[in-house]
C-alpha positions as CSV (number, residue, x, y, z in Angstrom):
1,X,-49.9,-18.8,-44.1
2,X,-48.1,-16.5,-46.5
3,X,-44.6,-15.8,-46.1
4,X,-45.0,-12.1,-45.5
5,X,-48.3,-12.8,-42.4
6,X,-45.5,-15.8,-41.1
7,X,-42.4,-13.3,-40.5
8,X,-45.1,-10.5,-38.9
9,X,-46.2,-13.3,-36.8
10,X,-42.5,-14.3,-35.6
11,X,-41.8,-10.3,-35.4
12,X,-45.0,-9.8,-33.2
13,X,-44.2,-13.0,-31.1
14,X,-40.4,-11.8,-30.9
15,X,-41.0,-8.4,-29.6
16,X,-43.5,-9.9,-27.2
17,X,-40.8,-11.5,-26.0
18,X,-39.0,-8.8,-25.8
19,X,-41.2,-7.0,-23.8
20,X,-41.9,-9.6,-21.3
21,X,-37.7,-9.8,-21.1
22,X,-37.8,-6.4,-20.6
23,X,-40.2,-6.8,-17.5
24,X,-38.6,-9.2,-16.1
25,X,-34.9,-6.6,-16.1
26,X,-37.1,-3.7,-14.9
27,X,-38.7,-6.0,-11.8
28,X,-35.2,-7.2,-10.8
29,X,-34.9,-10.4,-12.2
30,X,-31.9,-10.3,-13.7
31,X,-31.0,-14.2,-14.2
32,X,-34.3,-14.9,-15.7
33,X,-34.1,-11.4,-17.8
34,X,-30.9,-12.3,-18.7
35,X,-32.0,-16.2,-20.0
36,X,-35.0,-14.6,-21.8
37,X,-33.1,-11.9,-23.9
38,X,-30.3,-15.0,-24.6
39,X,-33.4,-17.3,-25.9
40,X,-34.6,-14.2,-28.2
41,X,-31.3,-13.9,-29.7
42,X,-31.1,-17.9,-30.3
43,X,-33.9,-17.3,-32.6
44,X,-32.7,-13.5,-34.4
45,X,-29.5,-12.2,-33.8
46,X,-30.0,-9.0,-34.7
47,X,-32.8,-7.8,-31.7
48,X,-30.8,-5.1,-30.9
49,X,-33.4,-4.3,-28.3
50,X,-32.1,-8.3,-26.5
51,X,-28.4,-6.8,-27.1
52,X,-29.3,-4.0,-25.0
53,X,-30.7,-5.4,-22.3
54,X,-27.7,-8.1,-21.9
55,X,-25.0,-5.1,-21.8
56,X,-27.1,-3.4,-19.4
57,X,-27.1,-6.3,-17.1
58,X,-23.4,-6.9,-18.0
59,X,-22.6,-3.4,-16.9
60,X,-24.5,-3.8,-13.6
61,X,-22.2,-6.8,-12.3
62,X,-19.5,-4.8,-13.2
63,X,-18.5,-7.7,-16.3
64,X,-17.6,-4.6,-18.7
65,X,-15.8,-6.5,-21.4
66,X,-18.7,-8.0,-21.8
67,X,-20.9,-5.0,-21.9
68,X,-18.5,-3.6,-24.4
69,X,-18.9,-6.6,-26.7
70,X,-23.2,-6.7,-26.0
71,X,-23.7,-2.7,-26.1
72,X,-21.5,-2.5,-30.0
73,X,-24.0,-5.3,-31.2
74,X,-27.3,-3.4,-30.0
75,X,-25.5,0.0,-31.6
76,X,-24.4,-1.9,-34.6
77,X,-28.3,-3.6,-35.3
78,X,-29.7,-0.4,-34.3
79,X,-27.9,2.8,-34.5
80,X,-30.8,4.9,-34.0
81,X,-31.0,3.5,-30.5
82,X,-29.3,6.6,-28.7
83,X,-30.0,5.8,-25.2
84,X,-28.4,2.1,-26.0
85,X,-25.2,4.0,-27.7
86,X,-24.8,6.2,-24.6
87,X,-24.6,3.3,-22.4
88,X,-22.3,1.7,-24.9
89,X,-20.2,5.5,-25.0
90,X,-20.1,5.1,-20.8
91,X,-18.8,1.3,-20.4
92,X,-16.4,1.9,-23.0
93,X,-14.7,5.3,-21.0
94,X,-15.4,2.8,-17.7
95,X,-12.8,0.9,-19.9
96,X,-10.9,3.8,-20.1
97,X,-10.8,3.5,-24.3
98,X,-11.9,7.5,-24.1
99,X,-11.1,8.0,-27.7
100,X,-13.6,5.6,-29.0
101,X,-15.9,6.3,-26.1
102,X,-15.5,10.3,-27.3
103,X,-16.7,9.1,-31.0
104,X,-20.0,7.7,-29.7
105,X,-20.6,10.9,-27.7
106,X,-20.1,13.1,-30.5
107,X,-22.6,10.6,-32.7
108,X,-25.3,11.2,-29.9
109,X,-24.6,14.9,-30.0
110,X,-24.8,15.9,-33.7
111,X,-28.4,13.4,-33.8
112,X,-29.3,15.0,-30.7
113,X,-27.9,18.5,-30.4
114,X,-30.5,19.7,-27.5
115,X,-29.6,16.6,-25.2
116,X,-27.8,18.1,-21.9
117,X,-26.8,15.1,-20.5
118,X,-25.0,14.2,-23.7
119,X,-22.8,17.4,-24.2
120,X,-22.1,16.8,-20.2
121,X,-20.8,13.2,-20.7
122,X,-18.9,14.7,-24.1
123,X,-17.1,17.1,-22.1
124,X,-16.5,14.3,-19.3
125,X,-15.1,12.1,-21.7
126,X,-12.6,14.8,-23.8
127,X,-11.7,15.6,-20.3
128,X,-10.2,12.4,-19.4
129,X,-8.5,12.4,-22.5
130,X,-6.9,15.7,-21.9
131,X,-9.0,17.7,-24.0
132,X,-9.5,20.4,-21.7
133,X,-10.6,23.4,-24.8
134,X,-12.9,20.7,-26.3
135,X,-14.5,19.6,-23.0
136,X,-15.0,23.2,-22.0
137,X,-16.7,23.7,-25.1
138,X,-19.5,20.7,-24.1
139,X,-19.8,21.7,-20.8
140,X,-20.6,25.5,-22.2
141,X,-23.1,23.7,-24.3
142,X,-24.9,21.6,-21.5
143,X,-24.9,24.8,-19.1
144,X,-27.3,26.6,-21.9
145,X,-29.0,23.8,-22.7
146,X,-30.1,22.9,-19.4
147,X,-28.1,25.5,-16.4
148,X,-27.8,23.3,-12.7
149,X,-24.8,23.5,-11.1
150,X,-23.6,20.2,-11.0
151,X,-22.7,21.4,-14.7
152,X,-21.1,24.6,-14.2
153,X,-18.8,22.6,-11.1
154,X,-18.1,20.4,-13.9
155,X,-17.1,23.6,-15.9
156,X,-15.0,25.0,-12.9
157,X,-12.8,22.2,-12.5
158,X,-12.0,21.3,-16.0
159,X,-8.4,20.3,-15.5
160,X,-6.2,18.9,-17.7
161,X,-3.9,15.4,-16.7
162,X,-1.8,16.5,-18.8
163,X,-1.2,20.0,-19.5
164,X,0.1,21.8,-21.9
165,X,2.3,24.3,-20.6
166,X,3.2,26.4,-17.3
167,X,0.5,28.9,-18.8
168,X,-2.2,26.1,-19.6
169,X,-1.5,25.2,-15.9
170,X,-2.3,29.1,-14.6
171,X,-5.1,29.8,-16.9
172,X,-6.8,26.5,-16.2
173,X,-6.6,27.1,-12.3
174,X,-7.9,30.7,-12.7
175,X,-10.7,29.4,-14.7
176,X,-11.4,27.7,-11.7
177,X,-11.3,30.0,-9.1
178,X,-13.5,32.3,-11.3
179,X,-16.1,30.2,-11.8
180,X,-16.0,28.9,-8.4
181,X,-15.9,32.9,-6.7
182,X,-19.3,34.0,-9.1
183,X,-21.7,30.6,-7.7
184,X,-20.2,31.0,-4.4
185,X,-20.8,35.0,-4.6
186,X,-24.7,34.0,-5.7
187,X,-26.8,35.0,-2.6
188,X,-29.6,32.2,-4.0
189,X,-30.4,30.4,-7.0
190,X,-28.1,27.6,-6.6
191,X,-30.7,24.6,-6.9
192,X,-29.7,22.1,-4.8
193,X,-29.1,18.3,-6.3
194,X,-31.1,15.2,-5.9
195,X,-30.3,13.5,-2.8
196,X,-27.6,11.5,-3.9
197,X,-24.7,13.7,-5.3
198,X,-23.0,11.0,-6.9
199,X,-25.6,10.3,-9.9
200,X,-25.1,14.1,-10.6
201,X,-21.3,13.0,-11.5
202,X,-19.6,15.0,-9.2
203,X,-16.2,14.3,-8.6
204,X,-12.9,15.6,-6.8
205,X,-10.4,18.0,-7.7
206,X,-7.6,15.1,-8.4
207,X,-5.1,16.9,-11.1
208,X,-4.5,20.1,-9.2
209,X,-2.4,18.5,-6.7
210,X,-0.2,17.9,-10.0
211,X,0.1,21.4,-10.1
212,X,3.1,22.1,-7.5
213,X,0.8,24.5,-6.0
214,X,-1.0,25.6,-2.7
215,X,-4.1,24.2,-3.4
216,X,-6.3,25.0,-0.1
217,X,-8.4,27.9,-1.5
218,X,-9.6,26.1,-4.3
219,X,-10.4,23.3,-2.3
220,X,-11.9,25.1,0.3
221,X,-14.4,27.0,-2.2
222,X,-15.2,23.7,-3.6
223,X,-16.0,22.2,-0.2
224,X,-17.9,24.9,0.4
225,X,-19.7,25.1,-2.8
226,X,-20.3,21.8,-2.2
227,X,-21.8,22.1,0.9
228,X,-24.8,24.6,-0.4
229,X,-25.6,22.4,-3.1
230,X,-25.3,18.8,-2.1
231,X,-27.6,18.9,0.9
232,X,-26.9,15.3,1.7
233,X,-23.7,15.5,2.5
234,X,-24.7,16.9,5.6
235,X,-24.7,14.2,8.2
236,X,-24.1,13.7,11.9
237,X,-23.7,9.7,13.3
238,X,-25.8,10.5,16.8
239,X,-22.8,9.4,19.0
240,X,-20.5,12.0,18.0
241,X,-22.2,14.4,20.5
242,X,-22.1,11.8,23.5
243,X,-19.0,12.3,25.4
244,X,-16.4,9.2,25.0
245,X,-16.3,6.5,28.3
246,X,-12.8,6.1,29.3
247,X,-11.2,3.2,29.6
248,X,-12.0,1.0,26.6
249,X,-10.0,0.1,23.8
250,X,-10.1,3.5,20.9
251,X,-12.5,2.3,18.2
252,X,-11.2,2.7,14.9
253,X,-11.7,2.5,11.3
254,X,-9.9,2.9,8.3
255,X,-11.5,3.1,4.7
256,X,-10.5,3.5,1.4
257,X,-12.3,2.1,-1.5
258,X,-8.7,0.8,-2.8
259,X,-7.8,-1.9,-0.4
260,X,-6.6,-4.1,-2.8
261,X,-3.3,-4.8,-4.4
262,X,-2.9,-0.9,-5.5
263,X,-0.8,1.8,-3.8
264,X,-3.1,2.5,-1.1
265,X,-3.9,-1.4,-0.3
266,X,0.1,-1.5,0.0
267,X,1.0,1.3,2.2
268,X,-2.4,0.7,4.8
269,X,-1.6,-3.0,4.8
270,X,0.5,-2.9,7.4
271,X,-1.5,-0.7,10.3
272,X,-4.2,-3.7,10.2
273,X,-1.7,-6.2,11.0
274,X,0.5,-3.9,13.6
275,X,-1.8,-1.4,15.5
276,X,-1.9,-2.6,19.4
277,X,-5.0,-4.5,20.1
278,X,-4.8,-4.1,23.3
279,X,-5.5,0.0,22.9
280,X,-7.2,-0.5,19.3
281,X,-9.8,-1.9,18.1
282,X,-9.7,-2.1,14.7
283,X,-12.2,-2.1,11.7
284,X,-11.8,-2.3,8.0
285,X,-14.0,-0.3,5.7
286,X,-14.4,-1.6,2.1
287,X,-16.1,0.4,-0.4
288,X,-17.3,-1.9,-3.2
289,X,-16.4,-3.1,-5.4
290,X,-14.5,-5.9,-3.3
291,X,-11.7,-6.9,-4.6
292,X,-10.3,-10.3,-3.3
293,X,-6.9,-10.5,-3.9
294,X,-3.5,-11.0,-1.9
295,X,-4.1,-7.5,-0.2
296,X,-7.6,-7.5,0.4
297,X,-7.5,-10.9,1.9
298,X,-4.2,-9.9,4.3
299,X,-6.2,-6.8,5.2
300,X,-9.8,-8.6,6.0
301,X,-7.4,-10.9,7.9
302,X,-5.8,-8.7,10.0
303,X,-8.0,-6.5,10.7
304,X,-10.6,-7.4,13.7
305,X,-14.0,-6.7,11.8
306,X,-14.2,-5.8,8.2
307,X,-17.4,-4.1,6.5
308,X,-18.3,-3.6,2.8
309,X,-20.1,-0.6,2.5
310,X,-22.2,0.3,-0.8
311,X,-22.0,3.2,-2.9
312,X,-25.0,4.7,-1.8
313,X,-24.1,7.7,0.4
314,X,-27.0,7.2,2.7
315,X,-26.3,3.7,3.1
316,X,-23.1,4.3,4.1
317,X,-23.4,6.8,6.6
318,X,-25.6,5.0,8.3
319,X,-23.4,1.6,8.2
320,X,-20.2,3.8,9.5
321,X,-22.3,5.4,12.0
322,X,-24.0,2.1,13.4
323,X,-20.0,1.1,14.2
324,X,-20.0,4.1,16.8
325,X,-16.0,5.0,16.1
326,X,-13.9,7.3,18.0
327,X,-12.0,7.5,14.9
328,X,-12.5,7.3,11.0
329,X,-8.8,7.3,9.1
330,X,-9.5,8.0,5.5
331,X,-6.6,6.3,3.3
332,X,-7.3,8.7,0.9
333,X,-9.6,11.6,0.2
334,X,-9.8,12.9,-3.1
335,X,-8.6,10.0,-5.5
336,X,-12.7,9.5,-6.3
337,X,-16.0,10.6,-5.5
338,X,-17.6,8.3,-3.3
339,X,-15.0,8.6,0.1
340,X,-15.2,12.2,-1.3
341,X,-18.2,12.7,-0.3
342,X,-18.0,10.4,2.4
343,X,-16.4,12.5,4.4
344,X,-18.4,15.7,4.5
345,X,-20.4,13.7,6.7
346,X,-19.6,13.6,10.8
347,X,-19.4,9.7,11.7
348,X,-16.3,9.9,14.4
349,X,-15.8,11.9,16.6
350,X,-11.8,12.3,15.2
351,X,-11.8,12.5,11.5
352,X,-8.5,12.0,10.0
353,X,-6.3,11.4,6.5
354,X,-3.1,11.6,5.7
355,X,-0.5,10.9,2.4
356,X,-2.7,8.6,0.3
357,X,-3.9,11.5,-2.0
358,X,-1.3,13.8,-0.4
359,X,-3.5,17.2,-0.8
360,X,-5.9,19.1,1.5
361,X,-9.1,18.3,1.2
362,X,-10.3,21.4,1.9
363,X,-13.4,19.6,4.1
364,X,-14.4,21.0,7.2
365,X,-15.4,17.8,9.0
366,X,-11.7,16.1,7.9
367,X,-10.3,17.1,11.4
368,X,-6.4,16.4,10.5
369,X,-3.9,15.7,8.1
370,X,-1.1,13.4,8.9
371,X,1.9,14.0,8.1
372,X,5.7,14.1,8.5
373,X,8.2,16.1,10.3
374,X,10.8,14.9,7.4
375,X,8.5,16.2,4.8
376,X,6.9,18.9,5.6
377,X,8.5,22.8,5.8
378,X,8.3,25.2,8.9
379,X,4.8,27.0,7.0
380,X,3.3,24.1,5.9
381,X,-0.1,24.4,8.1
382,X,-0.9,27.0,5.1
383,X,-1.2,24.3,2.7
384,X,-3.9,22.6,4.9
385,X,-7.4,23.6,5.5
386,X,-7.2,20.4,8.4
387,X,-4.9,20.9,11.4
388,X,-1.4,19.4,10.3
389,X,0.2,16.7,12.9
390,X,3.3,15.9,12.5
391,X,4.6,12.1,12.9
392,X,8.4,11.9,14.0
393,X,11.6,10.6,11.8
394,X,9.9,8.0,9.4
395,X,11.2,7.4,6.2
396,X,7.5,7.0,5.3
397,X,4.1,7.0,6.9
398,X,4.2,3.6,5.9
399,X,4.6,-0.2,7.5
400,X,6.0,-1.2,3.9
401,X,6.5,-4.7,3.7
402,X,9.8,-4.7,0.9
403,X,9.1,-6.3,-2.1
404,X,11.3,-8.9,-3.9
405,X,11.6,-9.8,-7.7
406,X,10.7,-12.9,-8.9
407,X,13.4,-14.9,-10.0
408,X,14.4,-15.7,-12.6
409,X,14.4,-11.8,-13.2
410,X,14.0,-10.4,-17.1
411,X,16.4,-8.2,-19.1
412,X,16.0,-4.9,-20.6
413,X,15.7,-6.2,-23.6
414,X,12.3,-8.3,-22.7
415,X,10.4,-5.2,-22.3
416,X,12.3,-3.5,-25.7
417,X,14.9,-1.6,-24.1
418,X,19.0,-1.4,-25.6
419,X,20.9,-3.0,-23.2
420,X,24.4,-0.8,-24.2
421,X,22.5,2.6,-23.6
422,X,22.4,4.3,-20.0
423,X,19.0,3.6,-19.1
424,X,16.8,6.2,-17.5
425,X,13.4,5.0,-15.7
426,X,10.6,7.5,-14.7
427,X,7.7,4.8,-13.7
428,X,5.5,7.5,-12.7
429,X,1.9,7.8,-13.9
430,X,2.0,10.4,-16.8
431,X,-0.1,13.0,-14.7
432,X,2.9,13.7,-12.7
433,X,5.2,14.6,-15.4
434,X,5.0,18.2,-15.0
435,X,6.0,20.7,-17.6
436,X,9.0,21.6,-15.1
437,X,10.2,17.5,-15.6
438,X,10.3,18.5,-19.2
439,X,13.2,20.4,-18.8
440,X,15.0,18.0,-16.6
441,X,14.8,15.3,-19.2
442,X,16.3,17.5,-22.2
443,X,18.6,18.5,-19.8
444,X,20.0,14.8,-19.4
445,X,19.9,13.8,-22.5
446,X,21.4,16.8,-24.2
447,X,24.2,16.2,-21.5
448,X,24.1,12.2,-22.4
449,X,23.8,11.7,-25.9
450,X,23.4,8.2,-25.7
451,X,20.9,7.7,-22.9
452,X,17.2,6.9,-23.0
453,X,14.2,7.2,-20.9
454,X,11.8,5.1,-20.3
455,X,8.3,5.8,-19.1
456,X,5.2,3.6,-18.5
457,X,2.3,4.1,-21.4
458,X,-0.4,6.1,-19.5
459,X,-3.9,4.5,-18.3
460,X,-5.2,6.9,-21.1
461,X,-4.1,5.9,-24.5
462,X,-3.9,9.8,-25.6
463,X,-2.3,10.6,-23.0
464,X,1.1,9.2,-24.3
465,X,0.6,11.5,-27.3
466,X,-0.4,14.8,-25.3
467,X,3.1,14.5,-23.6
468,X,5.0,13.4,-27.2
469,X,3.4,16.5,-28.4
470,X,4.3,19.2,-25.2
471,X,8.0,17.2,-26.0
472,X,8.1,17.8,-29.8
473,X,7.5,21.9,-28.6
474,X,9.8,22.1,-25.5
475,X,12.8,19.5,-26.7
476,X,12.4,18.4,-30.3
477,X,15.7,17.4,-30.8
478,X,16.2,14.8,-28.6
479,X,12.8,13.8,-27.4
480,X,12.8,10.6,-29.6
481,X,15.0,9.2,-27.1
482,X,12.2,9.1,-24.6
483,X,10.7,5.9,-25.1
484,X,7.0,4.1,-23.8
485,X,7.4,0.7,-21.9
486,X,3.8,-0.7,-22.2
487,X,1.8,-1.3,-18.7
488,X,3.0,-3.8,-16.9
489,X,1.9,-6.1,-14.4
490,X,3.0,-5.5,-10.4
491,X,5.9,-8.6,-10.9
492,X,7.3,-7.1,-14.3
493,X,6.8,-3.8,-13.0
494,X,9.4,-3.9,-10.2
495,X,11.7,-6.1,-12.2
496,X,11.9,-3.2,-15.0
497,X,13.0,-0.7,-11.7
498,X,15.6,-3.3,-11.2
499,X,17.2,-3.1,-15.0
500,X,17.1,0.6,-14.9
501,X,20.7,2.6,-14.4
502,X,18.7,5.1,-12.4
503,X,15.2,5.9,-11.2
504,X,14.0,9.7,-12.2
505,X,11.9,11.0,-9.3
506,X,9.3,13.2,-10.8
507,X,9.4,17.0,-9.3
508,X,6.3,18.7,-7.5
509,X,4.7,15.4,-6.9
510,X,7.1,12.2,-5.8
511,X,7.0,8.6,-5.8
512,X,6.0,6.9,-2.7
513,X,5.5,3.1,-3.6
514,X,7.9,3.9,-6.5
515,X,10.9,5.1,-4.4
516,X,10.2,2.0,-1.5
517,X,10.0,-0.5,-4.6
518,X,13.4,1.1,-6.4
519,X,15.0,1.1,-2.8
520,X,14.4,-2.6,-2.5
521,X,16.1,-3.7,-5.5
522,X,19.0,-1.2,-5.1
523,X,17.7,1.0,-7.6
524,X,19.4,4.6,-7.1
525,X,16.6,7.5,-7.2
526,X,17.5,10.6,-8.0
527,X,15.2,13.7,-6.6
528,X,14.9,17.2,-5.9
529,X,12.5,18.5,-3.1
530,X,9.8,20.8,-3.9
531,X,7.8,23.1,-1.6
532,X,5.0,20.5,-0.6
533,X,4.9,17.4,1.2
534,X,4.1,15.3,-2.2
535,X,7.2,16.6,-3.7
536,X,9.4,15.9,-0.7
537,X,8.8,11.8,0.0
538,X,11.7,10.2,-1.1
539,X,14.3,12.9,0.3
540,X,12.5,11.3,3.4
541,X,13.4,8.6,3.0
542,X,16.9,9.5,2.0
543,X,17.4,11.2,5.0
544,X,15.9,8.3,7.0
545,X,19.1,6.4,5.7
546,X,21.4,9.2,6.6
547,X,22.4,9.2,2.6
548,X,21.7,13.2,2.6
549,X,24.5,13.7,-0.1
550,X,22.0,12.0,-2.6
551,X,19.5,14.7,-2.0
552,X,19.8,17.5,-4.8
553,X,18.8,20.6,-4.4
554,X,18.7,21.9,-8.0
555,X,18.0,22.0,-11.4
556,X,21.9,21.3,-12.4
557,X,22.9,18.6,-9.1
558,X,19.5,16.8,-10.5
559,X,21.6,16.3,-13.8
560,X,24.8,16.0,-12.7
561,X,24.4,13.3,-10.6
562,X,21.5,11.3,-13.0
563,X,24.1,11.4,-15.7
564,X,26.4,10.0,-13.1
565,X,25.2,7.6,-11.9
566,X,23.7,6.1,-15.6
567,X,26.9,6.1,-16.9
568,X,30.1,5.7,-14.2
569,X,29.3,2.0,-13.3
570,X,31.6,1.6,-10.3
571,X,30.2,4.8,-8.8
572,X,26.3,3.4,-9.1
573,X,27.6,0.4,-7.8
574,X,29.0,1.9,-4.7
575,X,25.5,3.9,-4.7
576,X,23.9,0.9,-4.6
577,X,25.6,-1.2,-2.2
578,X,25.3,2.3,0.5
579,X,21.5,1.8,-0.5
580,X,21.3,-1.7,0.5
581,X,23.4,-1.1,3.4
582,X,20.8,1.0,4.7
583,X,17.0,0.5,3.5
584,X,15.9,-1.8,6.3
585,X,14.8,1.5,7.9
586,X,12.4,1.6,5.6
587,X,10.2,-1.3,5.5
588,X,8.6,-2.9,8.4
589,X,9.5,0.1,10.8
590,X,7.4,-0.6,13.8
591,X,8.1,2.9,14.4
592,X,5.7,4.1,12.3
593,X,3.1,2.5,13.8
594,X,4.0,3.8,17.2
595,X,3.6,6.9,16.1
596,X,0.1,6.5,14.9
597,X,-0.8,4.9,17.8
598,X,0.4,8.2,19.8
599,X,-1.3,10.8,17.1
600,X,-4.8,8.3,17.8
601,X,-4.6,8.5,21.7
602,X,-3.4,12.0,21.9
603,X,-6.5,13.5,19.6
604,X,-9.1,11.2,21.5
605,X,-7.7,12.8,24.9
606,X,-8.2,16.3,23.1
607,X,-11.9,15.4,22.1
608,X,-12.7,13.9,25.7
């Protein structure tokens, strides 16, 4: 056989192989899919078609590095293949590297300029990056490409992580409530979506409870925009019209899709462990992935049953509803699409949420929000579109088991900070440094010419430059003493709280985990209460300890006393020690668990 018949013989056999690999993926079998397209490669390396079908399995089991590293080989051996670079564009955003993940996008777009679903993902992707002009721009392109109103949603709640400016801020939010006013003002013609909202990418108004602002109308029109065209959502679990037996313990269930060692794992921890069992009987909803570390394990241990329920919203209402609750407790509602969604749908009788995403939700069928009589001012029902309870005197709404540091404990100078310079820490996640903060930070160091702040780089890569950039407009001569402190793990995490002078709280929207973790280590926090309940945690707790006087309550007390207390030693000291006197209020208060417990039995006695 001639050379030239021999390698169109091994080309013929090879993409029979192919195809029968192929077969094998689109019937299910991964393991022998994935064995078949391993053999291929074993024999040419550069079947970008095998490539493919590995990162797609890879990004199925959730094993994205290694769909990253299988998806760039099928795009490198075949860069025509535009469905394969779109995959590799998605797992590399799942990865949150958006920049690179923007790139591929834009390839896809400029080959393939009448591809909706492109332009969509484009403006998805500039979006997360912060992009908010450029992902407007692609969402206005998919919209007259291809109009359905999962797109112009998308368009309506283009917000920014990190904005700009007080202005970008308004004009973003009245973009929204434009676009949301004209489809909700359309009589017909809003096409509703395929059963399952979530593969048309809807998600949840997250940023705007950045904002420092009353968000209930916008989340209300959403919700209710929502409603007309996501015709799933609408769901009733049949024993929520039976009237409740009394006498047996209250069935209850609390969910999140974060029970894991994250925020919400650490402050619903405790309620599985504490909640009476003798009035309670207590469920644990998991949304998948699982997650089986410390927390998930302490949680599926504590609580009486645990469930994992997939993210197929059918699915899941009907699991939920087959566990017949008098009460569903969202830990969160809002921080991502799935519980979102979720809770349109009537599956207790008593719906509830409280501070995990502390924001309306805007949802009809989210019965209450609860709350705090410590955080919340006399007109706060107008910031809820859910009847607001109030829980008495807690420091927080959590049972907060106090962390320690590991010892030994690191120096400032392991994670590149000057140990002679006043050190100020703001830990926060970079979406919650509000244009308002920027002025509190020049403030301090124009006022302390030798101090430095330290932030955490955010999730986002560009995010770090957005705010260097907002800085370089608003304080340009002294933002070079703000510095990055890469991300950290949980253990390094607290131990850089512990090196700081003083912890910055950020305005509009506090820390919660932050605060409890800097109280811990005797870590002073200076804040300054805002108008909402998110902006007013740690004066909570504060008060909790009966240290009021640490409280601001401006602009110039805010500097005063972080300047103080960074730079007059003995004064932190005694700061400190009053701190440490105190903070076993804080953690482990079986008070807060009482008061759940008499929010639960008082709204099943309400319902009947």
């Amino acid at each position: 056989m001639g050379e030239k018949k021999r390698r169109q013989a091994v080309a013929s056999t090879l993409a029979e192989r192919v195809a029968a690999a192929q077969a094998l993926h689109g019937g299910g079998k991964l393991r022998e899919a994935h064995a078949a397209y391993g053999e291929i490669l074993r024999v040419d390396a550069t079947q970008a078609d095998a490539w493919f079908g590995l990162g797609l399995i890879a990004r199925g089991a959730g094993a994205r590095a290694k769909a990253v590293q299988y998806l760039a080989k099928a795009v490198a051996h075949a860069p025509a293949n535009w469905q394969a670079r779109m995959h590799y564009a998605a797992v590399l955003q799942d990865m949150d590297d958006v920049d690179a993940s923007i790139e591929q996008w834009r390839a896809v777009c400029a080959a393939q300029p009448g591809n909706a679903v492109a332009w969509e993902c484009l403006g998805i992707a500039e979006q997360a990056a912060g992009r908010v002009d450029e992902a407007v721009n692609a969402y206005e392109r998919a919209v007259e490409i291809e109009p359905a109103p999962a797109r112009r949603v998308k368009l309506a709640t283009a917000i920014s992580p990190i904005p700009a400016s007080r202005e970008a801020i308004a004009a973003e939010r009245a973009r929204m409530q434009g676009v949301l006013d004209e489809m909700l003002a359309q009589p017909a013609g809003l096409e509703p979506l395929s059963p399952d909202p979530l593969a048309a990418r809807l998600w949840t108004n997250f940023y705007l409870a950045y904002h420092g602002q009353n968000d209930r109308d916008l989340q209300q029109k959403t919700a209710a925009l929502y409603w007309r065209i996501c015709p799933a959502l609408n769901y009733t679990a049949a024993h929520c019209a039976q009237r409740r037996v009394d006498g047996g313990r209250i069935r209850i269930g609390l969910i999140s899709q974060f029970f894991r060692t994250h925020s919400i794992g650490r402050t619903s921890r405790g309620l599985f462990a504490q909640l009476s069992r003798e009035r309670f009987d207590v469920t644990a909803i998991f949304v998948v992935p699982l997650v089986d570390d410390e927390t998930s394990r302490a949680i599926r241990r504590d609580a009486e049953h645990s469930i994992v329920v997939p993210k197929d919203l059918r699915r899941a209402q009907d699991l939920i509803a087959a566990l017949q609750l008098d009460i569903l407790f969202y830990q969160d509602i809002g921080m991502e699409p799935f519980t979102y969604c979720l809770a349109f749908a009537r599956l207790a009788p008593v719906q509830c949420v409280s501070f995990g995403h502390p924001d309306t939700t805007g949802v009809s069928t989210v019965d209450y929000f609860i709350s705090n009589d410590l955080y919340e001012l006399p007109d706060a029902q107008a910031h809820y579109s859910e009847k607001l309870v109030l829980l008495r005197n807690l420091g927080s709404l959590a049972y907060y088991y106090r962390p320690t540091l590991q010892e030994p404990p690191k120096s400032r100078a392991a994670f590149g900070l000057a140990v002679d310079r006043p050190l100020y820490l703001c830990p926060q996640n970079l979406f919650k440094i509000h244009p308002d903060m920027d002025d509190l930070l020049a403030r301090i160091l124009r006022r302390d010419p030798h101090g430095v702040i330290a932030l955490v780089e955010g999730r986002v890569g560009g995010w770090s430059r957005l705010l260097r950039a907002r800085w370089q407009r608003s304080m340009g001569d002294v933002q070079q003493r703000i510095v990055f402190v890469p991300r950290l793990r949980e253990d390094d995490y607290l131990n850089l709280i512990s090196v700081a002078d003083v912890m910055l709280d950020s305005v509009h929207f506090n820390g919660m985990n932050t605060s409890l973790e800097a109280f811990a280590v005797g870590t002073p926090v200076v804040t300054l209460p805002a108008g909402f309940q998110r902006g007013r945690h740690t004066q909570a707790m504060y008060r909790r300890m009966g240290l009021d006087d640490l409280i601001t309550h401006d602009a110039n007390a805010y500097v005063e006393l972080a300047v103080k207390l960074a730079n007059d030693a003995p004064y932190r000291q005694l700061v400190s020690n009053r701190i440490a006197e105190r903070r076993q209020v804080l953690y482990e208060d079986v008070q807060v668990v009482r008061e759940f417990e008499r929010f639960f039995e008082a709204a099943i006695q309400i319902t009947g």
